[in-house]
RODO-2510 file (C-alpha; in nm, 4 decimals, decimal comma):
residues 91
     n   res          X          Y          Z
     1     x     6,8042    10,0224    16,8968
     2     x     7,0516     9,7790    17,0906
     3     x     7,3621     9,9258    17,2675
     4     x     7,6651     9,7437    17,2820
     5     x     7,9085     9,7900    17,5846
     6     x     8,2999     9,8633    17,3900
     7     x     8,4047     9,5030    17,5034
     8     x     8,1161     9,3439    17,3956
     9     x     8,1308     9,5507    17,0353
    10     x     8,5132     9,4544    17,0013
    11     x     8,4218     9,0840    17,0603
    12     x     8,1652     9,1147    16,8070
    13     x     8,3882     9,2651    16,5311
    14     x     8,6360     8,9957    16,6344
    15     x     8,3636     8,7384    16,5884
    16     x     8,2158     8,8908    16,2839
    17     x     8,5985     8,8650    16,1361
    18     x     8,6644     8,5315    16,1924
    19     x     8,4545     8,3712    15,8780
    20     x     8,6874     8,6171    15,6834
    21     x     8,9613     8,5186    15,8561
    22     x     8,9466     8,1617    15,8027
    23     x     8,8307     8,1699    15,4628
    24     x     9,1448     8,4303    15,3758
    25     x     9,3307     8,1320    15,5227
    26     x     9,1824     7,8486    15,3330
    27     x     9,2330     8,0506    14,9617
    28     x     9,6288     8,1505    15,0754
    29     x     9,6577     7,7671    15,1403
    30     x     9,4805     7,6571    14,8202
    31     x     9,6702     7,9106    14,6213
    32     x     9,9929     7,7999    14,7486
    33     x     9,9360     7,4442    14,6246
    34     x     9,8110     7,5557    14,3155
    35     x    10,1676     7,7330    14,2782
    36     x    10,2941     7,4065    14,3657
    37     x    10,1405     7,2375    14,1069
    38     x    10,1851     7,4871    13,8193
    39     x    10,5357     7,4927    13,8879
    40     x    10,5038     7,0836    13,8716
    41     x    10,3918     7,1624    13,5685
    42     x    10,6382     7,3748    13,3883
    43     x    10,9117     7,1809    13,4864
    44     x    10,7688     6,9160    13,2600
    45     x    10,6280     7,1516    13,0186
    46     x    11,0587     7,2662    12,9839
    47     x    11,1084     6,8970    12,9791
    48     x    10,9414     6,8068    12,7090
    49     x    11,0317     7,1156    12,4887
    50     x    11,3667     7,0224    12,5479
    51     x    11,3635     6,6561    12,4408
    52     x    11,0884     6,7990    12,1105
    53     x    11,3758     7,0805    12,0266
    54     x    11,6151     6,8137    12,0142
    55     x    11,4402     6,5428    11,8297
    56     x    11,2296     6,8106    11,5664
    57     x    11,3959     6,8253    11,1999
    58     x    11,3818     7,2460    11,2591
    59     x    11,2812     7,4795    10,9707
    60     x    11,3401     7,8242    11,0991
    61     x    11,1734     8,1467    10,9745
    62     x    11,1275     8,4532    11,1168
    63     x    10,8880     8,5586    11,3835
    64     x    10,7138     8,8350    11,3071
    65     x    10,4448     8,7926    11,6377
    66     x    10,7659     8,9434    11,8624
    67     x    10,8795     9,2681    11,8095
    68     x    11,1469     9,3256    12,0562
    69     x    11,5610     9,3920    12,0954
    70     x    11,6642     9,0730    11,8903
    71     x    11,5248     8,8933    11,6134
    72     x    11,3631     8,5597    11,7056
    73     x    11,3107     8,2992    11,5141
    74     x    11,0375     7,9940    11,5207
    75     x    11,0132     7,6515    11,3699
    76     x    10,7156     7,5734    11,1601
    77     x    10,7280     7,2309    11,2579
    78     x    10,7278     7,2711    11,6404
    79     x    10,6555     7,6130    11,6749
    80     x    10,9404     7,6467    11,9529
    81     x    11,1621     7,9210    11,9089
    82     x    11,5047     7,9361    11,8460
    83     x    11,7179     7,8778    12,1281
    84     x    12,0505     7,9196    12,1307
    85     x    12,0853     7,8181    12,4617
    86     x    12,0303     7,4540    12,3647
    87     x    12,1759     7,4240    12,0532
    88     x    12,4478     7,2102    12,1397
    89     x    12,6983     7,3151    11,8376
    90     x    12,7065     7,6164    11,9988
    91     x    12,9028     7,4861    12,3111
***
């Protein structure tokens, strides 16, 4: 059985954390730019719904998949829903 001294045990632990450490480091950094890049992402995603809810010849019906405080509606054609945030007759 080896003994360690306390300083020697401490620098051990130390040592035994830093593959942790750095790896914990490496993940935070890659998940950061993955935020980066999803955020990338949806900004275009909202781009493009925008210029499609313009553009799209709507048909509205009701949308039965959400069942919540106010009744939303979809468009068969796009499948965006109804916003009345961007309808521009509404301004």
């Amino acid at each position: 059985m080896k003994y360690y001294t306390v300083p020697s045990l401490i620098l051990k632990l130390a040592t035994m954390a830093d593959k942790e450490i750095q790896q914990l480091q490496k993940l935070r950094s890659e998940l950061t730019a993955v935020k980066k890049i999803m955020g990338t992402l949806q900004q275009r995603i909202n781009q493009i719904e925008e210029v499609i809810y313009f553009k799209c010849d709507h048909y509205w019906i009701l949308d039965r998949a959400n069942v919540g405080e106010h009744t939303e509606y979809v468009c068969t054609h796009c499948n965006l829903s109804k916003n009345d945030n961007l309808n521009p007759k509404l301004h």
